[in-house]
N, CA, C and O atoms as CSV, one atom per row, in Angstrom:
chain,resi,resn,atom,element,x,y,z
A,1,UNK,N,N,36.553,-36.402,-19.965
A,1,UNK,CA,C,35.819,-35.170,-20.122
A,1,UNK,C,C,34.765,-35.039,-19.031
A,1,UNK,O,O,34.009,-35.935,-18.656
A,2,UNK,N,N,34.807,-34.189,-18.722
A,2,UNK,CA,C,33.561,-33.561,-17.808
A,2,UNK,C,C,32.108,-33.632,-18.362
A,2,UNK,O,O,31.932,-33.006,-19.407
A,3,UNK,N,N,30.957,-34.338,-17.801
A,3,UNK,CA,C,29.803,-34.249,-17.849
A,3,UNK,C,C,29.091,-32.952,-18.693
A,3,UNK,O,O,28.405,-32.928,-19.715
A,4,UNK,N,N,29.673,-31.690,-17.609
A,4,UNK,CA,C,29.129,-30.571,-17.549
A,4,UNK,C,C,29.424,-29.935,-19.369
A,4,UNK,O,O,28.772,-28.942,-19.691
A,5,UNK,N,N,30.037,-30.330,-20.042
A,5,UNK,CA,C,30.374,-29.758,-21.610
A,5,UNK,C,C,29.607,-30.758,-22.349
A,5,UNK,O,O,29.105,-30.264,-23.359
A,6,UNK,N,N,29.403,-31.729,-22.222
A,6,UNK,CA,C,28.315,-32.619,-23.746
A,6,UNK,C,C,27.014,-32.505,-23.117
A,6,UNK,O,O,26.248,-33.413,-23.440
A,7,UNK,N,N,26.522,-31.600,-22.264
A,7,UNK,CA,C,24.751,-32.038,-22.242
A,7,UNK,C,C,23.925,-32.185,-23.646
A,7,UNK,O,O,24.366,-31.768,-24.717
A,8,UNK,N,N,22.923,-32.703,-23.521
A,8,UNK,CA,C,22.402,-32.461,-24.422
A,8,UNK,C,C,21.725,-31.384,-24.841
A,8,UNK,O,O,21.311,-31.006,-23.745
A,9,UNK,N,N,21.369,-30.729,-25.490
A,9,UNK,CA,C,20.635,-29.380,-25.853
A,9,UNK,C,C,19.040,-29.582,-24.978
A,9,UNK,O,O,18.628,-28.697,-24.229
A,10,UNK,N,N,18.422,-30.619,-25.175
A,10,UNK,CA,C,16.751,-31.008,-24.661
A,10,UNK,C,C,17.950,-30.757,-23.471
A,10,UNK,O,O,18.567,-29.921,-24.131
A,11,UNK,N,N,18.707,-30.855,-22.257
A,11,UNK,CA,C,18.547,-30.715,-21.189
A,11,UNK,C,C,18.878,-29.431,-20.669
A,11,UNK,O,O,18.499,-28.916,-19.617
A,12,UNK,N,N,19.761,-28.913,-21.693
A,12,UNK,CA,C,20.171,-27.401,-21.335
A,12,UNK,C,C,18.973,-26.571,-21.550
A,12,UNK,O,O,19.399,-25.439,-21.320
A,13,UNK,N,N,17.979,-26.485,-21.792
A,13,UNK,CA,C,16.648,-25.759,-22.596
A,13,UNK,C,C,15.711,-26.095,-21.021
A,13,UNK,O,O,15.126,-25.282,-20.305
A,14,UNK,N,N,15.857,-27.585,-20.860
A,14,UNK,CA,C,14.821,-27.450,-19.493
A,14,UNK,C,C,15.365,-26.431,-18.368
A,14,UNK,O,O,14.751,-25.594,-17.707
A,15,UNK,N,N,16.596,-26.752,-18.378
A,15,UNK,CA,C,17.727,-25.402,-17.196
A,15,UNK,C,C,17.007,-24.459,-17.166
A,15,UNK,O,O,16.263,-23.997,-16.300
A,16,UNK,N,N,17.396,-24.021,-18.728
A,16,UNK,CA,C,16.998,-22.574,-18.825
A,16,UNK,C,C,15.661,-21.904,-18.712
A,16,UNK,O,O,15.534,-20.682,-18.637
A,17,UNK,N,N,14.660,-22.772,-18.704
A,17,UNK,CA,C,12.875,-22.546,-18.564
A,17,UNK,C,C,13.009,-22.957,-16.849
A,17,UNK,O,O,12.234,-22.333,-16.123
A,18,UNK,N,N,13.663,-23.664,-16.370
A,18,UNK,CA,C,13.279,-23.924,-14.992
A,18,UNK,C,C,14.005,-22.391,-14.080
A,18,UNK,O,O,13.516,-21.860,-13.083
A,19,UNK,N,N,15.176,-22.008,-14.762
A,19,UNK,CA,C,15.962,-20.563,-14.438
A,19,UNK,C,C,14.511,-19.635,-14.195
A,19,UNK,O,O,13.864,-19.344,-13.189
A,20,UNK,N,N,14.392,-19.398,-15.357
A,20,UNK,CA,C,13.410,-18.196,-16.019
A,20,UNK,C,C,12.076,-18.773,-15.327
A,20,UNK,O,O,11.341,-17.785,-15.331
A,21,UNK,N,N,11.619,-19.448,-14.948
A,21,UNK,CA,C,10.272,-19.902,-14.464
A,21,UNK,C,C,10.638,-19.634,-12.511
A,21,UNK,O,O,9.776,-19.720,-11.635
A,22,UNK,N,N,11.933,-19.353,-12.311
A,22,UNK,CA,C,12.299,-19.286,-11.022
A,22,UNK,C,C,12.183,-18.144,-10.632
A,22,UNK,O,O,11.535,-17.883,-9.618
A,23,UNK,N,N,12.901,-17.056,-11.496
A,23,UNK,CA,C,13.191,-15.580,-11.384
A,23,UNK,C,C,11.702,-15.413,-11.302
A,23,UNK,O,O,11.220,-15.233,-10.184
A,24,UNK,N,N,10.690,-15.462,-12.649
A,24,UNK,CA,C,9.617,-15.108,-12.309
A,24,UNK,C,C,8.562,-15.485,-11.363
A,24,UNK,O,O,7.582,-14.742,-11.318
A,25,UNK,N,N,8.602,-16.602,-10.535
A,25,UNK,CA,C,8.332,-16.842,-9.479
A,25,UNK,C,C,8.639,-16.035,-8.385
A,25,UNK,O,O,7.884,-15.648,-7.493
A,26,UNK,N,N,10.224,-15.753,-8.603
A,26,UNK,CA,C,10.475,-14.839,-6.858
A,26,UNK,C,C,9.793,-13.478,-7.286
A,26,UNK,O,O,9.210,-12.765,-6.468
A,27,UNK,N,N,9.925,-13.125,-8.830
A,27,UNK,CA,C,9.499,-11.600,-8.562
A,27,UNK,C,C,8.078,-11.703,-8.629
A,27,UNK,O,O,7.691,-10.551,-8.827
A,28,UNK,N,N,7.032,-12.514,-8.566
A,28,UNK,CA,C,5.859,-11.999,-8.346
A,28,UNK,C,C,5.835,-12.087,-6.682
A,28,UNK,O,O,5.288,-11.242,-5.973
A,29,UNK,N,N,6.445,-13.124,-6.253
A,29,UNK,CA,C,6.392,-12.897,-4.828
A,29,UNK,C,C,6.815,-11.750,-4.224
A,29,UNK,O,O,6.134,-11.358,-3.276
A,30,UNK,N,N,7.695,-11.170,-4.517
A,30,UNK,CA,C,8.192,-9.938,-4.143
A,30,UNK,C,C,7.697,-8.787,-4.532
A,30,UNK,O,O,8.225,-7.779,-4.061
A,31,UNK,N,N,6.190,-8.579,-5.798
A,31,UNK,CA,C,5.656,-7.951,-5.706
A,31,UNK,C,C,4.217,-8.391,-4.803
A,31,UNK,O,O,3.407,-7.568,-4.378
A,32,UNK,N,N,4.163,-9.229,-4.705
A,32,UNK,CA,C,2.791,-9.191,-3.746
A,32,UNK,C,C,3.096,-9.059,-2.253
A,32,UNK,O,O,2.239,-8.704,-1.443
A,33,UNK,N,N,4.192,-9.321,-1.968
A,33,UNK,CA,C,4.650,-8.961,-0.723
A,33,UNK,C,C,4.661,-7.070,-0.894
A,33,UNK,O,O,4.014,-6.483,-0.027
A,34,UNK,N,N,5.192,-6.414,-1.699
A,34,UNK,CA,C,5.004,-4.914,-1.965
A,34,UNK,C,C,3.920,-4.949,-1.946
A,34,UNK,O,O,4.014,-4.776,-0.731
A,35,UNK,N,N,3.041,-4.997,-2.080
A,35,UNK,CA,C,1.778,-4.359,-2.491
A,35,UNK,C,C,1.051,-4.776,-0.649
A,35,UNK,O,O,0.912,-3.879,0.183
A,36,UNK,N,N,0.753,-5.997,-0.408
A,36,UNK,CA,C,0.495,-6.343,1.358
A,36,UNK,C,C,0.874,-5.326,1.851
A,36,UNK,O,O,0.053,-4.463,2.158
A,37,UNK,N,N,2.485,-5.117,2.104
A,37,UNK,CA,C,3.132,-4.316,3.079
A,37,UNK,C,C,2.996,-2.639,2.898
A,37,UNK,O,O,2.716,-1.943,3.875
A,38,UNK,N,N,3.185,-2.145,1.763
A,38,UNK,CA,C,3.092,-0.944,1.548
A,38,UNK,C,C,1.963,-0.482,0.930
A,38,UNK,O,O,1.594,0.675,1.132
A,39,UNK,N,N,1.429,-1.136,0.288
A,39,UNK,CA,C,0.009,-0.692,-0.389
A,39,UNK,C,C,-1.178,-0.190,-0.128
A,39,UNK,O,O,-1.880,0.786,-0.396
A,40,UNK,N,N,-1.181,-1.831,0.896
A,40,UNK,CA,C,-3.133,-2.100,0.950
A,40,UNK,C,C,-3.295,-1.328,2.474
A,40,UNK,O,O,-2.404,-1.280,3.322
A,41,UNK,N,N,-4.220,-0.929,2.559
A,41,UNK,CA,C,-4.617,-0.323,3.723
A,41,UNK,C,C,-4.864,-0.411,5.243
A,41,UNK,O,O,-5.736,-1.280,5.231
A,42,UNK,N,N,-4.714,-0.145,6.362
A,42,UNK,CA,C,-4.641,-0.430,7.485
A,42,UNK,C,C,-5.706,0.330,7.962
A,42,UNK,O,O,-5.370,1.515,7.970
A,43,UNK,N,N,-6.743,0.180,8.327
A,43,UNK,CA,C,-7.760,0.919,8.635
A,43,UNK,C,C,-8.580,0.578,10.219
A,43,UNK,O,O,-8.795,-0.447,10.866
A,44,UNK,N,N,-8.879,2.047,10.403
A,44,UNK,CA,C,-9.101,1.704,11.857
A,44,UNK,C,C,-10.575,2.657,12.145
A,44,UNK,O,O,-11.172,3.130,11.177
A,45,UNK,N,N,-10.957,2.824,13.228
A,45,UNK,CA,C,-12.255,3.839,13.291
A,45,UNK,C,C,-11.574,4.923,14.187
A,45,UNK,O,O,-10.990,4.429,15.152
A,46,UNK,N,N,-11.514,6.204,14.101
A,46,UNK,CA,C,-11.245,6.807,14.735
A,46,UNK,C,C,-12.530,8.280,14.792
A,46,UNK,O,O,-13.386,8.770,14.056
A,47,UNK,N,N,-11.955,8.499,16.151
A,47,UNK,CA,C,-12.737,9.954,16.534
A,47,UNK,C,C,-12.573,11.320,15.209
A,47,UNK,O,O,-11.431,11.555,14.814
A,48,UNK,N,N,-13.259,11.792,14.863
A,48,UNK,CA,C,-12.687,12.720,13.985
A,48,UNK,C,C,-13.063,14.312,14.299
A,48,UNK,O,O,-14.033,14.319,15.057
A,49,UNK,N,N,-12.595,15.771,13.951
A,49,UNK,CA,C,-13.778,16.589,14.026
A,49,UNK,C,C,-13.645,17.083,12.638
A,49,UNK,O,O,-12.608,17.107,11.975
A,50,UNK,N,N,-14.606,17.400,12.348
A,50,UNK,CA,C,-14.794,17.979,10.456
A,50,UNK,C,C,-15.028,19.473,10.400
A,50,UNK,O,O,-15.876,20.288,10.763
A,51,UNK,N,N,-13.580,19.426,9.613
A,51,UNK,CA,C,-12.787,20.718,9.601
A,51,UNK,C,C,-13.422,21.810,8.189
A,51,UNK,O,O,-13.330,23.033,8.087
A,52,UNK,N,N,-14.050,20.822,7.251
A,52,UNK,CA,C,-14.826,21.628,6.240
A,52,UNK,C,C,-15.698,20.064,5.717
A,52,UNK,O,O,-15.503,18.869,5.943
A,53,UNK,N,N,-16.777,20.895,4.876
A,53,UNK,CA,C,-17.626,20.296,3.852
A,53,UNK,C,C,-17.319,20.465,2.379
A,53,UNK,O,O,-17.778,21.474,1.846
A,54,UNK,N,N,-16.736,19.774,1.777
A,54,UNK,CA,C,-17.297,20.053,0.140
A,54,UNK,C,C,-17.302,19.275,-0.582
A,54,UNK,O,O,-17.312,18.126,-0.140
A,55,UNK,N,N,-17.297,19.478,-2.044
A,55,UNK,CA,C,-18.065,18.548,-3.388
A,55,UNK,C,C,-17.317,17.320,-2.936
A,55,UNK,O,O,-18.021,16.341,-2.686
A,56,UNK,N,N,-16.164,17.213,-2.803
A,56,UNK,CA,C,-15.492,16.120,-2.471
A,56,UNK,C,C,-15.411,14.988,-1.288
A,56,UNK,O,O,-14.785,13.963,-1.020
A,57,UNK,N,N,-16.106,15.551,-0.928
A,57,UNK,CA,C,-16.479,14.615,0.924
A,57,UNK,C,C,-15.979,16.127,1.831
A,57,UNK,O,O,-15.671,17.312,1.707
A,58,UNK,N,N,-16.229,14.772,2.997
A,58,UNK,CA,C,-15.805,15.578,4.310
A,58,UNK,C,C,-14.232,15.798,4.346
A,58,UNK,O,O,-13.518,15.004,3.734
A,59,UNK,N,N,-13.644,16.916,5.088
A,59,UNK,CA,C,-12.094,16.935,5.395
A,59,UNK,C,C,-12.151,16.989,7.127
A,59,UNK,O,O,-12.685,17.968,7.648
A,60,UNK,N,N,-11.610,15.958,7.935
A,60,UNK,CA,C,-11.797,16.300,9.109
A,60,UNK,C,C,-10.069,16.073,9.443
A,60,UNK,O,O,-9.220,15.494,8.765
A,61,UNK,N,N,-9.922,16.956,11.102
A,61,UNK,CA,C,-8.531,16.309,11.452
A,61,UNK,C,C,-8.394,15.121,12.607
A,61,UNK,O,O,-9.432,15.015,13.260
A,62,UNK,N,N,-7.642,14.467,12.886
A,62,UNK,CA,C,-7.450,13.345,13.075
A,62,UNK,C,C,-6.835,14.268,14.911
A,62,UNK,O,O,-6.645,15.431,15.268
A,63,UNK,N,N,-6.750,13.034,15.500
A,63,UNK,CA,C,-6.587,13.584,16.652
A,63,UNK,C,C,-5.189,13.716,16.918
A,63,UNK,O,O,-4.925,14.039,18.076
A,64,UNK,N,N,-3.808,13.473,15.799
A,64,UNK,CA,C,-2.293,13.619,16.037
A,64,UNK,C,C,-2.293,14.923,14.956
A,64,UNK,O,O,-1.200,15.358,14.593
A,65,UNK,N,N,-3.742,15.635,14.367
A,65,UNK,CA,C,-3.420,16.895,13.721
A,65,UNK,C,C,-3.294,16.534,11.824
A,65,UNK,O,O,-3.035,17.547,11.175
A,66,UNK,N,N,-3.447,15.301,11.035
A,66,UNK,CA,C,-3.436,14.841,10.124
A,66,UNK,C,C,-4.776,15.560,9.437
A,66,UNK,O,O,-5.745,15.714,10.181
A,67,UNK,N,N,-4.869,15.981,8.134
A,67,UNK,CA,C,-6.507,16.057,7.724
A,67,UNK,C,C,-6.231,15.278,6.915
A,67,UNK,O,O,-5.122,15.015,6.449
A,68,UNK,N,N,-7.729,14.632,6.572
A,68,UNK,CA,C,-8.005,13.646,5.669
A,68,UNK,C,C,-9.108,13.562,5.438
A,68,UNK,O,O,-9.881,13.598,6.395
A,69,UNK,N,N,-9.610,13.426,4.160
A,69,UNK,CA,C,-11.222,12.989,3.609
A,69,UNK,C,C,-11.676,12.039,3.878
A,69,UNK,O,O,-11.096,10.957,3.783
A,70,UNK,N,N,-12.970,12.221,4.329
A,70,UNK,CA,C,-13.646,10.581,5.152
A,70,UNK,C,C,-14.673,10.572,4.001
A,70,UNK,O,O,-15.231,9.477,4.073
A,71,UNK,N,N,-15.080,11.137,3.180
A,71,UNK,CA,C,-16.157,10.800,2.127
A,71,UNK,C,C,-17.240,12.058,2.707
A,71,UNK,O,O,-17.229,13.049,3.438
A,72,UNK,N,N,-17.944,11.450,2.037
A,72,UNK,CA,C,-19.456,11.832,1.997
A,72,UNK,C,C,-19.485,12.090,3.864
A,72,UNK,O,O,-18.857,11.449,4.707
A,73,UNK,N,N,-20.449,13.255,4.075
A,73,UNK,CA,C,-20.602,13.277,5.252
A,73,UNK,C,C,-22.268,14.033,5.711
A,73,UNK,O,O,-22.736,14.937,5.020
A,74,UNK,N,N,-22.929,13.542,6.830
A,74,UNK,CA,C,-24.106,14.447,7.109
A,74,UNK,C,C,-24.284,15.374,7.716
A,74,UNK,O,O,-25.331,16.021,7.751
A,75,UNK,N,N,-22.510,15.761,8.747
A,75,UNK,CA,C,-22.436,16.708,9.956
A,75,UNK,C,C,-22.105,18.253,9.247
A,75,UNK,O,O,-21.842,18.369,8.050
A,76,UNK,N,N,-22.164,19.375,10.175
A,76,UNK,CA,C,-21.723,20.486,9.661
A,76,UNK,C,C,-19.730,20.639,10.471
A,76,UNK,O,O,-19.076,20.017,11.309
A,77,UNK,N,N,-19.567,21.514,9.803
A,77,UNK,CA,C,-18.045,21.804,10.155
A,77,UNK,C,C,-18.171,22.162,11.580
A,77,UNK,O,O,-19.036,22.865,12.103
A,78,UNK,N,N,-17.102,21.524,12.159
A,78,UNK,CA,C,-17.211,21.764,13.740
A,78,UNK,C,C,-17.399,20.235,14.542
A,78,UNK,O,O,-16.814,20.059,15.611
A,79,UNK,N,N,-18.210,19.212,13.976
A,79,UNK,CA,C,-18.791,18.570,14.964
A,79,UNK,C,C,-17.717,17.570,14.344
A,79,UNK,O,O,-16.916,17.558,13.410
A,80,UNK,N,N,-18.200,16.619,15.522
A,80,UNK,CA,C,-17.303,15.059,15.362
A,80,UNK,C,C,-17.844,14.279,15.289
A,80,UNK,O,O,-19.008,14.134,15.662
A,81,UNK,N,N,-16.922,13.292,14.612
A,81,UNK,CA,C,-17.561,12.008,13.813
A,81,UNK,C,C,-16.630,11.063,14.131
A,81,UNK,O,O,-15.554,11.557,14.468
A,82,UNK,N,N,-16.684,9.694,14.140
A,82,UNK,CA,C,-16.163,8.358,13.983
A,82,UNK,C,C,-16.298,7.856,12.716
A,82,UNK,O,O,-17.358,7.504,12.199
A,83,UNK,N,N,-14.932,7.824,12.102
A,83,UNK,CA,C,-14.336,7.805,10.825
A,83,UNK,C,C,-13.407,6.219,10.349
A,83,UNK,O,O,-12.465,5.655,10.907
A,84,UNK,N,N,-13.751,6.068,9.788
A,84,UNK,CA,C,-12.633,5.159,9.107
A,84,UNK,C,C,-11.360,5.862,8.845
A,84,UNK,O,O,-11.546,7.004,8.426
A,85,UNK,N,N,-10.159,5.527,8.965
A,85,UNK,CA,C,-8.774,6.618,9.104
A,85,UNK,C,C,-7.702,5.172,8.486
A,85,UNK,O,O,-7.648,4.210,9.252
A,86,UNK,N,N,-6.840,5.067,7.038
A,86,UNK,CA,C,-5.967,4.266,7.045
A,86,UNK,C,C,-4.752,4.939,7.551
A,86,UNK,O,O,-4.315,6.076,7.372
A,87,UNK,N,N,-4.345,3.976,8.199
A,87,UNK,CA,C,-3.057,4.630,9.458
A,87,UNK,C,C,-2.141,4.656,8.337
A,87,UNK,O,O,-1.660,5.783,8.217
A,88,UNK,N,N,-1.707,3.809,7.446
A,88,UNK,CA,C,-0.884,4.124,6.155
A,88,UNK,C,C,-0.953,5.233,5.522
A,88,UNK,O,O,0.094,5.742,5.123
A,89,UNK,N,N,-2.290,5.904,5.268
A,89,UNK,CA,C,-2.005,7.482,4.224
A,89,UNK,C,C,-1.279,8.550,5.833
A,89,UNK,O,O,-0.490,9.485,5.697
A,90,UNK,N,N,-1.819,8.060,7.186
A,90,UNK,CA,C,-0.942,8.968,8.071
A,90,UNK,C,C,0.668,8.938,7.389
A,90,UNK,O,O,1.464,9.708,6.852
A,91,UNK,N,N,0.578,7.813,7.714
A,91,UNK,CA,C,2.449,7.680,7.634
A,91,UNK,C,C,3.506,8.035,6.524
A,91,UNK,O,O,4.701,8.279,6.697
A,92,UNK,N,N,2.549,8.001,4.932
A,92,UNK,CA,C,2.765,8.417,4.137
A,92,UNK,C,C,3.021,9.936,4.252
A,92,UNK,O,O,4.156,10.367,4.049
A,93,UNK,N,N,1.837,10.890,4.624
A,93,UNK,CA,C,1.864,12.018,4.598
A,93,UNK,C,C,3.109,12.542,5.601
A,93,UNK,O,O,3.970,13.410,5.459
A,94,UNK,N,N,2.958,12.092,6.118
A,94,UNK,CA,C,4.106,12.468,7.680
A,94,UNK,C,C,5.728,12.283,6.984
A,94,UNK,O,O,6.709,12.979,7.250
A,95,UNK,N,N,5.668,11.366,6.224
A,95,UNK,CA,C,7.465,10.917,5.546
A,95,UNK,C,C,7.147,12.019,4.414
A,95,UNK,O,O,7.946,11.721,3.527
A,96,UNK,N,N,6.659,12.755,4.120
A,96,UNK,CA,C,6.438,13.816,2.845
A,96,UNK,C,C,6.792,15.058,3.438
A,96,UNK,O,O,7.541,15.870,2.894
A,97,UNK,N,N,6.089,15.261,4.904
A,97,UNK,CA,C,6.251,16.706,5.353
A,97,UNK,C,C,7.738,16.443,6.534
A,97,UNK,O,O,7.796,16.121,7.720
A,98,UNK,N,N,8.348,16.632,5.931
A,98,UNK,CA,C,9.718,16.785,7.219
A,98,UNK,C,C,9.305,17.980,8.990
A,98,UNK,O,O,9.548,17.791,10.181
A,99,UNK,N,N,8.743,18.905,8.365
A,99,UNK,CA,C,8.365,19.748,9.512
A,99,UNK,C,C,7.458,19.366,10.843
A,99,UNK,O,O,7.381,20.025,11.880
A,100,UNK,N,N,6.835,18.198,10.549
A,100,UNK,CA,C,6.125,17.969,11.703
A,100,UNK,C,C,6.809,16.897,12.626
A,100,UNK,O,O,6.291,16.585,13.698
């Protein structure tokens, strides 16, 4: 007879927790790798000019034509600022609008 048909039950049970302790191992890795790569933010300083003021922060456009809220701001509409800009919400927005 083959080994592989009389295990004992105590060894088939460790299998199966070392299985299941595996899967959930790769999938947290594979969500923290999602979240690094697509998630978290890439942020850079960029030139901005601020395109309006309101309750919500500033809206300025970006110099490839993107608008985006930089927060809170002290300038009036018109002038330019050096902004924090995550290059990720660009790229996001850009795979949303097909037209540009």
């Amino acid at each position: 007879m083959s080994a592989g048909y009389n295990q004992p039950k105590n060894e088939s049970s460790k299998k199966s927790i070392f299985i299941i302790s595996g899967i959930i191992l790769v999938g947290a890795i594979l969500l923290f790798t999602y979240l690094m790569w697509y998630v978290s933010p890439d942020e850079y300083i960029e030139r901005v000019e601020v395109i309006a003021v309101t309750d919500a922060g500033c809206i300025a456009e970006t110099f490839d034509g993107f608008a985006v809220n930089i927060g809170d701001c002290k300038v009036q509409q018109g002038e330019y600022v050096n902004a924090v800009i995550d290059k990720k919400l660009k790229e996001r927005a850009a795979a949303m609008n097909p037209t540009s």
